[in-house]
C-alpha positions as CSV (number, residue, x, y, z in Angstrom):
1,X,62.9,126.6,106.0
2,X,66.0,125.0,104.9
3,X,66.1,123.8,101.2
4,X,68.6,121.6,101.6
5,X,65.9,118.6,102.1
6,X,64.3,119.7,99.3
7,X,67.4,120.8,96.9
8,X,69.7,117.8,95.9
9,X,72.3,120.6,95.1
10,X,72.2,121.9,98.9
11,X,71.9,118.5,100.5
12,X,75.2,117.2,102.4
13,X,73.4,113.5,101.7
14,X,73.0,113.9,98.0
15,X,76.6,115.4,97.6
16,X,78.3,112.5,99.5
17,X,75.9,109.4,97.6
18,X,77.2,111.2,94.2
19,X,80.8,111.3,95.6
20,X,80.1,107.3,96.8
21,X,78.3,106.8,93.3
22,X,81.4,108.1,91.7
23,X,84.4,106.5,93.7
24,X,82.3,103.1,93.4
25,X,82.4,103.2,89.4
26,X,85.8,104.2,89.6
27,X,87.0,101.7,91.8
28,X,84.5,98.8,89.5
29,X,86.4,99.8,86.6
30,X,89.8,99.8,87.8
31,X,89.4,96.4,89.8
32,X,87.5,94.9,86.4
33,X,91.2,94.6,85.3
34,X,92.4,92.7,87.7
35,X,89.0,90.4,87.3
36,X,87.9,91.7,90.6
37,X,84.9,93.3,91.5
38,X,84.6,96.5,94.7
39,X,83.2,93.4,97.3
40,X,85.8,90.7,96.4
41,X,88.7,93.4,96.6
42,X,87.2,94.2,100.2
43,X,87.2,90.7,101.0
44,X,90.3,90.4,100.5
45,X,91.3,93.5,101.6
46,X,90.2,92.5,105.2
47,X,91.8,89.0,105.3
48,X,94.7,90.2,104.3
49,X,94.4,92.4,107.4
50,X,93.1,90.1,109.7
51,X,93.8,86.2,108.7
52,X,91.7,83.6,109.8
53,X,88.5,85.4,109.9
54,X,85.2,83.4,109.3
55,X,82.6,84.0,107.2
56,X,80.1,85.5,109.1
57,X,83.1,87.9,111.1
58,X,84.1,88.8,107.3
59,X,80.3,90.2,106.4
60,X,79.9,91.9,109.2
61,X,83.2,93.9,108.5
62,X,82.2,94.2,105.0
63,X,78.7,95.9,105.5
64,X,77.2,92.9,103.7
65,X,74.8,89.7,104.8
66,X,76.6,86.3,105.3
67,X,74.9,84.6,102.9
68,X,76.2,87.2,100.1
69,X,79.5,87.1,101.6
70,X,79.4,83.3,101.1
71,X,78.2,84.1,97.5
72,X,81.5,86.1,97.2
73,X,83.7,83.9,99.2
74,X,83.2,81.2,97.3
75,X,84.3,83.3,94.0
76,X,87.2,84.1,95.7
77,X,87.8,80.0,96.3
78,X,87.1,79.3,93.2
79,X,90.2,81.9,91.6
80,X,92.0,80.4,93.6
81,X,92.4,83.7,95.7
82,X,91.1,82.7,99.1
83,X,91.8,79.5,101.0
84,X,88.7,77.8,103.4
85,X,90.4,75.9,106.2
86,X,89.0,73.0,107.7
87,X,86.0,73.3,109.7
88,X,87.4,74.5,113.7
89,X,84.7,74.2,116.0
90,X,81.5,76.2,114.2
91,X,83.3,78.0,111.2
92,X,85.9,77.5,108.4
93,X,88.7,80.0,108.8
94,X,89.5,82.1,105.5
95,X,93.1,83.3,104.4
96,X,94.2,85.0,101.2
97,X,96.6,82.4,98.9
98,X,99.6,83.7,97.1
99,X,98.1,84.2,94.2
100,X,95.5,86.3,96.1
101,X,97.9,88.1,98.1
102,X,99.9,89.1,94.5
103,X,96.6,89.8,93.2
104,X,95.5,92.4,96.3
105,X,99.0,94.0,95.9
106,X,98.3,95.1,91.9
107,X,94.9,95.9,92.6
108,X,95.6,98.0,96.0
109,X,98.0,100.1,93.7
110,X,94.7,100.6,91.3
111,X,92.7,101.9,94.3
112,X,95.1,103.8,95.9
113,X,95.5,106.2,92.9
114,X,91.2,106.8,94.1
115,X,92.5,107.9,97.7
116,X,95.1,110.2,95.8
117,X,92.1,111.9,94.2
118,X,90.2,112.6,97.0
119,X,93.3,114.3,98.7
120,X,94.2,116.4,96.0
121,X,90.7,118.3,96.4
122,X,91.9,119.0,100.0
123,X,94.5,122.3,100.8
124,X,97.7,120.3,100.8
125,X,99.5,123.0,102.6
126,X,97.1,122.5,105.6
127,X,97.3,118.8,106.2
128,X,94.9,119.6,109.5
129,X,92.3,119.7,107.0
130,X,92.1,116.2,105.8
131,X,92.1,114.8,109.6
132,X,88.8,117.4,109.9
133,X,87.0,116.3,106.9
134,X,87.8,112.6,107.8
135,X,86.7,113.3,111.5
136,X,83.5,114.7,110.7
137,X,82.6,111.9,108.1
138,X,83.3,109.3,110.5
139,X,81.0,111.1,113.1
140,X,78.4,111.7,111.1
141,X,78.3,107.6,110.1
142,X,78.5,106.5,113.5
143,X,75.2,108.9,114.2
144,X,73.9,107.1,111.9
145,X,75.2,103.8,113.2
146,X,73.9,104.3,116.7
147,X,70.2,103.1,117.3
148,X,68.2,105.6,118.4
149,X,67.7,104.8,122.0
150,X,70.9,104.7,122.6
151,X,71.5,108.3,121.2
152,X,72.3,110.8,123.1
């Protein structure tokens, strides 16, 4: 029997949910000083990747519900970081301001230094590596991401 279901220090799950535990208080505190918190930074970090997006396009990108995404839209609105367009059709469209465009580039520069981290525990000499760890996470989350009569 494998003890890796019963073992937290076997299990692949437990390891990466410490390693998400870890990067998520890392990235709180560094975005705390930029008066941001790790869902306002990816709100922002999407529309300033894809303007125009609305609400409910936002949350689903985000991995969060619309009506907490409007929670953190309208913190955004009110710093003065995020601008609602008028209502088109059925939604308002969202775009960063200036200030929440300079305010994204200071705190990118606090997150990036996270990604650094995480690369310096991979052989630099074998770049390969990285693009294998990375491939294999992102297969392993869309297993998990495909419902289960769809699987194969």
């Amino acid at each position: 029997m494998d003890d890796a279901h019963f073992d937290p220090s076997a299990s692949l799950g437990f390891a990466v949910k410490r390693l998400q535990q870890a990067m998520r208080r890392e990235m709180d505190a560094r975005l705390a000083a930029h008066g941001l918190t790790m869902p306002q930074y990816s709100a922002l970090n999407l529309l300033a990747r894809t303007p125009g997006m609305s609400n409910a396009e936002l949350a689903g990108r985000a991995f969060v519900t619309p009506p907490t995404m409007l929670r953190i839209i309208d913190g955004l609105v009110g710093a003065r970081l995020v601008h609602r367009a008028d209502m088109t059709g059925r939604h308002r469209t969202l775009s960063l301001t200036e200030q929440g465009t300079a305010t994204l580039a200071k705190a990118s520069a606090e997150v990036g230094g996270i990604e650094d981290t995480l690369r310096a525990q991979v052989d630099s000499s074998d770049p390969e590596q990285w693009r294998e760890i990375h491939a294999w996470l992102t297969r392993a989350a869309e297993a998990f991401e495909t419902p289960l009569e769809e699987a194969p």
